[in-house]
C-alpha positions in Angstrom: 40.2 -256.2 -56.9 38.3 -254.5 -59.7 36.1 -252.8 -56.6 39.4 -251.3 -55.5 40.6 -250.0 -58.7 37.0 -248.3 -59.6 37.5 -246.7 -56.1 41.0 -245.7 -56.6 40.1 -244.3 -60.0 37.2 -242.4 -58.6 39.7 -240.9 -56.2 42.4 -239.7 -58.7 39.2 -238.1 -60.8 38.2 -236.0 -57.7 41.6 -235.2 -56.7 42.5 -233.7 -60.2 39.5 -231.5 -60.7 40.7 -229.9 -56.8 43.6 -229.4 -58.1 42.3 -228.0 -61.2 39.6 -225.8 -59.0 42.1 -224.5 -57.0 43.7 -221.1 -58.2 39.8 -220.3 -59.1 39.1 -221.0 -55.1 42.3 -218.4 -54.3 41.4 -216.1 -56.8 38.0 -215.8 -55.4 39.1 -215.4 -52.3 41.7 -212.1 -53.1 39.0 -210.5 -54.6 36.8 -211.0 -51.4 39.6 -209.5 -49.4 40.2 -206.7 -51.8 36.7 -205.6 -51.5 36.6 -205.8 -47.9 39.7 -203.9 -47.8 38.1 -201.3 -49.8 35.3 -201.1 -47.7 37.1 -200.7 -44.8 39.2 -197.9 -46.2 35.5 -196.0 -47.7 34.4 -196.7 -44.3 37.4 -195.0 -42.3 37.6 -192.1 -44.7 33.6 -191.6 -44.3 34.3 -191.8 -40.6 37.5 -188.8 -41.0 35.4 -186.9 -43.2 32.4 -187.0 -41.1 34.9 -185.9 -37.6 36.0 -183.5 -39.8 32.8 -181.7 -40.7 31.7 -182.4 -36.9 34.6 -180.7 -35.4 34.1 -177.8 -38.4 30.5 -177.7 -36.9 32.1 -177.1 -33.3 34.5 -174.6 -34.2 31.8 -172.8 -36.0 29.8 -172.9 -33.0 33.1 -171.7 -30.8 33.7 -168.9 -32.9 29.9 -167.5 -32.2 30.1 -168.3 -28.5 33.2 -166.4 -28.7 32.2 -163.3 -30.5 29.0 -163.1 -28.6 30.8 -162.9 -25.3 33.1 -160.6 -27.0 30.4 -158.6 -28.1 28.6 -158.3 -24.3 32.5 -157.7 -22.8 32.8 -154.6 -24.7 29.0 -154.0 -24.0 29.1 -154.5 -20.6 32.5 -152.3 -20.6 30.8 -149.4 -22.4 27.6 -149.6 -19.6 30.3 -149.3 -16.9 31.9 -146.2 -18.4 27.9 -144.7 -18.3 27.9 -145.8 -14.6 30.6 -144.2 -13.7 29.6 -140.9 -16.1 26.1 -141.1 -13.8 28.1 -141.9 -10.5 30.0 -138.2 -10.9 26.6 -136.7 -12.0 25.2 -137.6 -9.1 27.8 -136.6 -6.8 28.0 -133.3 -8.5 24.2 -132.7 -8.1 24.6 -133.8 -4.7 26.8 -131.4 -3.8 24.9 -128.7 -6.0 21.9 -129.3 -4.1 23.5 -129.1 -0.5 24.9 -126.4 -1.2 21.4 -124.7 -2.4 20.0 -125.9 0.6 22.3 -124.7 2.6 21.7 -120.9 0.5 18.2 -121.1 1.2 18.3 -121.6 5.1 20.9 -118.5 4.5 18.2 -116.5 3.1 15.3 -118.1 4.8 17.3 -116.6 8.0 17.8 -113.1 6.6 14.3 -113.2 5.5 13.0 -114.5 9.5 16.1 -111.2 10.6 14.0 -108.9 8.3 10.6 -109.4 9.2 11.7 -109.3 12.9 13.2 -106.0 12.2 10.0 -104.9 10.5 7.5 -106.0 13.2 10.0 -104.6 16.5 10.3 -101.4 14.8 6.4 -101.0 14.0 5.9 -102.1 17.8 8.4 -99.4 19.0 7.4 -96.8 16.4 3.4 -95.6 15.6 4.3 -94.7 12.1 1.2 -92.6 10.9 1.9 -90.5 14.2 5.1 -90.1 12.4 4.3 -89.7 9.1 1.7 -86.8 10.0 4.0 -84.7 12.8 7.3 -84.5 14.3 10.6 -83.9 13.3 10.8 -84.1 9.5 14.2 -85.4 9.5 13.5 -88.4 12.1 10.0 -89.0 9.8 12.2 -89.1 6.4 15.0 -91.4 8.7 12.4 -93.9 9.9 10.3 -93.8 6.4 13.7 -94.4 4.3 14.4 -97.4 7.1 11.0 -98.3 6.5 11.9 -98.6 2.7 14.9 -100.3 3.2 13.2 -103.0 5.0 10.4 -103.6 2.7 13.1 -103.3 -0.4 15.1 -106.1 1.9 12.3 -108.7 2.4 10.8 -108.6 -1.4 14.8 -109.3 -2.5 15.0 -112.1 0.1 11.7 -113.5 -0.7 12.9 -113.3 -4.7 15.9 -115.0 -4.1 15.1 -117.4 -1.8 11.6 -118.5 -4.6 14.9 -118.8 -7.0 17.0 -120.7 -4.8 13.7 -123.1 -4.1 13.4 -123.3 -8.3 16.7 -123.9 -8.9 16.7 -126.9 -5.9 13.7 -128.1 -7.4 15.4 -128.3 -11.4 18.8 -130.5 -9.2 16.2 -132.7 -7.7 14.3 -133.4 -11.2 17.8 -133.8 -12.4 19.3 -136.3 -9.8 15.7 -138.6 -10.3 16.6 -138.9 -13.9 20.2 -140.0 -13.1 19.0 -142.0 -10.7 16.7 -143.3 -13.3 19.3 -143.7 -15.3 21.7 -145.0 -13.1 18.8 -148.2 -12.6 18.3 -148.9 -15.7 21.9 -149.2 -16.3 22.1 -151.2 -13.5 19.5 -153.7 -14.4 21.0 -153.7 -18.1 24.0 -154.7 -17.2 22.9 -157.5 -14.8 21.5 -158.7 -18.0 24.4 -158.8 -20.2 26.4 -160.4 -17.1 23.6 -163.0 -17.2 24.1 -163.9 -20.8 27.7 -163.7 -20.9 27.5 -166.3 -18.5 25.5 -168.1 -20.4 27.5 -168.1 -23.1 30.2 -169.3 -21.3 28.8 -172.2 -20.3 27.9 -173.0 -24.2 31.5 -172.0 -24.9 32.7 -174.3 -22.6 30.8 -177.4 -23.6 32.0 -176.6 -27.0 35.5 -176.6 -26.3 34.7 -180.1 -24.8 33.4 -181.9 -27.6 36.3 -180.0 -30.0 38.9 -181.8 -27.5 37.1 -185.0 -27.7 37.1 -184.9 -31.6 41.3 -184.2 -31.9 41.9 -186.3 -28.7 44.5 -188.6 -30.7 48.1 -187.0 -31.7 47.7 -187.5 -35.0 44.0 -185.3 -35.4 45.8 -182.6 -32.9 48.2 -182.4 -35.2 46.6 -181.7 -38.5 44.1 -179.4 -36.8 47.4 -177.2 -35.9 48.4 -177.1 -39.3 45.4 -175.9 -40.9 45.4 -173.3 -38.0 48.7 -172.2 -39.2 48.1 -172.4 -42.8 45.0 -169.7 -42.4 47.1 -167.8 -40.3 49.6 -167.5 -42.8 46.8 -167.2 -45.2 45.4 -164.0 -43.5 49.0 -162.1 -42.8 49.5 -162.8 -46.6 46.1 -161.3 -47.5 46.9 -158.3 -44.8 50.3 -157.4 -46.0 48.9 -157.5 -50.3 46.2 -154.9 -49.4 47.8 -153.0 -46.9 51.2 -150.6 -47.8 52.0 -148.9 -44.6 54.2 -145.5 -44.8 55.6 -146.2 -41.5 59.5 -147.2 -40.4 58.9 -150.5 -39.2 60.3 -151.9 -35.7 64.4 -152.1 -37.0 65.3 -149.4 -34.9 63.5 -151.3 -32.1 64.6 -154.4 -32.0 65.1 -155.2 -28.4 63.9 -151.9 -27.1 59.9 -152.8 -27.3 57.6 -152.9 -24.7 55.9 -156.2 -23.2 52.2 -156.1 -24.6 51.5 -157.5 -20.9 53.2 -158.2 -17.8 52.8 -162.5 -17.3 55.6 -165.1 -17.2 56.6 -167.2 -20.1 53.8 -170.1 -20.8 55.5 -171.4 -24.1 58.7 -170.5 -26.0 59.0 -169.4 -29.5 60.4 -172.4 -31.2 59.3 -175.1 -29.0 57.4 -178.0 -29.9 53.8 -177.8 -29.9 52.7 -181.1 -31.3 54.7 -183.3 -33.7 56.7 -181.8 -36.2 55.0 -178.1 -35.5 56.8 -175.8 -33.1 55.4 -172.4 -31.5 55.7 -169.6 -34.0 55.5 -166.8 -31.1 55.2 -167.0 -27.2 52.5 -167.7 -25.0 51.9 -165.6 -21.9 50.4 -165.9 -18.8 47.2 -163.4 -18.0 44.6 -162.4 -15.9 41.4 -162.3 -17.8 40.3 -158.9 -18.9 43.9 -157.8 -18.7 44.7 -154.8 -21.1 47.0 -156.2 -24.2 48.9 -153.0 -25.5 50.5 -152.1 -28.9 54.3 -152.8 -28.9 54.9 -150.0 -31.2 52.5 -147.7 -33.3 50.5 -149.2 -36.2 48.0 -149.8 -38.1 45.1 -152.2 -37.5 44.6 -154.8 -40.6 43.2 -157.4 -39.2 41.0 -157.3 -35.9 38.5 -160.6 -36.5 37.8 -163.9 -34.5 40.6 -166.7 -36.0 39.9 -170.8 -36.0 42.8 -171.9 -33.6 44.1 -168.0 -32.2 40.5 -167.0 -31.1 40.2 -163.1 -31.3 43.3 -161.8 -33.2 44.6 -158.0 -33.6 47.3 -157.7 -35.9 49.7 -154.4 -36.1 51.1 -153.0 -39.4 54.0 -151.7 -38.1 55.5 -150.6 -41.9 58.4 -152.1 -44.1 57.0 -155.7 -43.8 57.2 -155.8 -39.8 54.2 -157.0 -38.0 53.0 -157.5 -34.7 50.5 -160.6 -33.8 48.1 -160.3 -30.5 45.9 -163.6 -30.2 43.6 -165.5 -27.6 41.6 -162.1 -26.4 38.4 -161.9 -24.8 37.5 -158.6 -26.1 38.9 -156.4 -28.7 39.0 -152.5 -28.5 40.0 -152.0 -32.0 38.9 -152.4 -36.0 40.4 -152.6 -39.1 41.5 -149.5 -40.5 42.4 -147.9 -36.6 45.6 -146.8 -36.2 46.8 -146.8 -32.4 49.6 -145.4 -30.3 52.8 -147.1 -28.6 51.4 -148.8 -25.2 47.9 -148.0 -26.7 45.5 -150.8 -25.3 43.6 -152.8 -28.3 42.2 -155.2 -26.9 41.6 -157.4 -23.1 43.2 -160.7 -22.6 41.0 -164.3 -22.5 41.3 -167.6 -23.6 39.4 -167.7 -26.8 40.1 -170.2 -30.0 39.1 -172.9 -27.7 42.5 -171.8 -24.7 42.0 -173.8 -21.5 43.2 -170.2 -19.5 43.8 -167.0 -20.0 46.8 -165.9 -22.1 48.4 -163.8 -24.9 49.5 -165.1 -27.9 51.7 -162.9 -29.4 54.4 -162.7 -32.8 56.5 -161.2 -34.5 56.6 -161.1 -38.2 59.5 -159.6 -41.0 57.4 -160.0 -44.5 55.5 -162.3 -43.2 58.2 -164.9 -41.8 57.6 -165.4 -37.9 60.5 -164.2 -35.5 61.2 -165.2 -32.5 59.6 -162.2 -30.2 62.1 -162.3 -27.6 64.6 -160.6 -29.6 62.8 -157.4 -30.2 60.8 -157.2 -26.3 62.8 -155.6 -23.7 65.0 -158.0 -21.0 
């Protein structure tokens, strides 16, 4: 009995101090949690911060791709203009040179004519016996014809040395456009070999930028930054540039298409989430000529994170025009360009999947919808 008691003791002892130990074993255990919470939180926003700076590294490295083949577009443009400058050259010298030739077997003919005439009438004629008897009249005839002759050969024989000179300068010339015309050639094979290259870097970039804003979410922050500089750089553009022209008011409606394509996306549609299309999104062929809407001023002509190679239009009293997504641009700040003016060629820079245009219209620097100014 006294066994049971001692036992039933030592039990009551053990379960009081549990009881007592208790809210320290809970406590302990929050605290655990809390910090593994914590952790898990430092760990996710090491993880954002480091896809951020990742997919910063790969726009970084669009933008160059982008600019480089930018860069070797309006090079390889400029090297076909020279081409085609060489290509007339050498037609023209062509043409200058058959037609010399075609002088000189003119006057190598005459020349052959003269010196037949010469040698019959020597045959036909003894001249001394002439010169020292006869009739004076037929010996003054035959020496003036004699004359003639001689005076006819030595001009023949002086123009046709001149003629020869002459097709000897157009055949020095067309070797150096030919020359030319080579090395152009070969340049240009070069540029088309890097700009190839560079497209294959370009596209492996745009790649790794999808895989990094796969989820909805990342897309969608990624688009709001995009906007945000946008709005940062039309803000910056409008403070430092006045423009003395009338704006597009008496337009609206009336403008021109900057390119002929159908309708990709709507102004006002959703583009991801909560953020809708600013301006509209049309269809192009690459290398298609974007053109100025209106006249303007150029304030902005520079590669933009999310619009790729942007030209934007000072049109005056707060309007402006917006042309993104180009492969090459044909303008700079400062330029001011013509109604249907080409400024730049359309692409599918800022990381597009095809070519398009992106293209807005902006009333102090609040986006309107383009299709209400553009002709129906």
């Amino acid at each position: 009995m006294n066994l049971c008691k001692k036992r039933l003791s030592s039990y009551l002892v053990g379960l009081s101090l549990s009881i007592l130990l208790l809210p320290l074993s809970v406590n302990a255990a929050s605290k655990e949690d809390l910090k593994g919470v914590s952790a898990q939180i430092s760990r996710q926003n090491s993880s954002i911060s480091s896809q951020q700076k990742k997919l910063n590294k790969l726009q970084s490295e669009l933008k160059d791709h982008e600019v480089a083949i930018s860069k070797l577009g309006q090079e390889i443009r400029h090297t076909e203009r020279e081409l085609s400058k060489v290509h007339v050259n050498l037609n023209q010298l062509q043409t200058q040179k058959q037609q010399l030739e075609q002088t000189k077997a003119e006057q190598k003919a005459t020349l052959e004519k003269l010196i037949k005439a010469y040698y019959i009438t020597s045959r036909n004629n003894d001249v001394s016996q002439i010169l020292q008897g006869g009739d004076p009249a037929e010996k003054d005839r035959i020496s003036q014809y004699f004359q003639h002759l001689a005076t006819a050969r030595t001009e023949a024989i002086q123009a046709l040395e001149v003629t020869q000179s002459q097709l000897d300068e157009k055949q020095q010339q067309l070797s150096v456009e030919e020359n030319k015309q080579s090395m152009l050639l070969a340049r240009q094979k070069d540029k088309r070999r890097d700009l190839q290259k560079a497209q294959g870097q370009r596209k492996n970039t745009v790649s790794g930028i999808r895989t990094n804003i796969k989820s909805n979410q990342s897309s969608l922050a990624e688009l709001r930054r995009n906007e945000t500089r946008l709005k940062a750089e039309i803000a910056k553009a409008a403070k430092r540039n006045i423009s003395p022209m009338d704006g597009l008011a008496k337009y609206r409606g009336r403008l021109p298409w900057p390119l002929k394509g159908s309708i990709a996306h709507s102004y006002g549609t959703r583009q991801s989430g909560q953020v809708t299309w600013k301006g509209i999104v049309i269809n192009a062929k690459q290398g298609q000529a974007v053109k100025a809407v209106h006249s303007g001023k150029v304030v902005f002509a520079e590669w933009l994170r999310g619009y790729g190679l942007v030209v934007l239009l000072d049109h005056g009293k707060g309007d402006m025009t917006l042309y993104g997504y180009n492969s090459t641009l044909l303008k700079k700040d400062g330029d001011v360009v013509a109604a249907g003016e080409t400024i730049a060629l359309a692409g599918n820079t800022g990381g597009q999947d095809r070519p398009s245009l992106y293209f807005e219209v902006r009333r102090n620097s609040q986006p309107q919808n383009p299709k209400s100014w553009l002709q129906r």
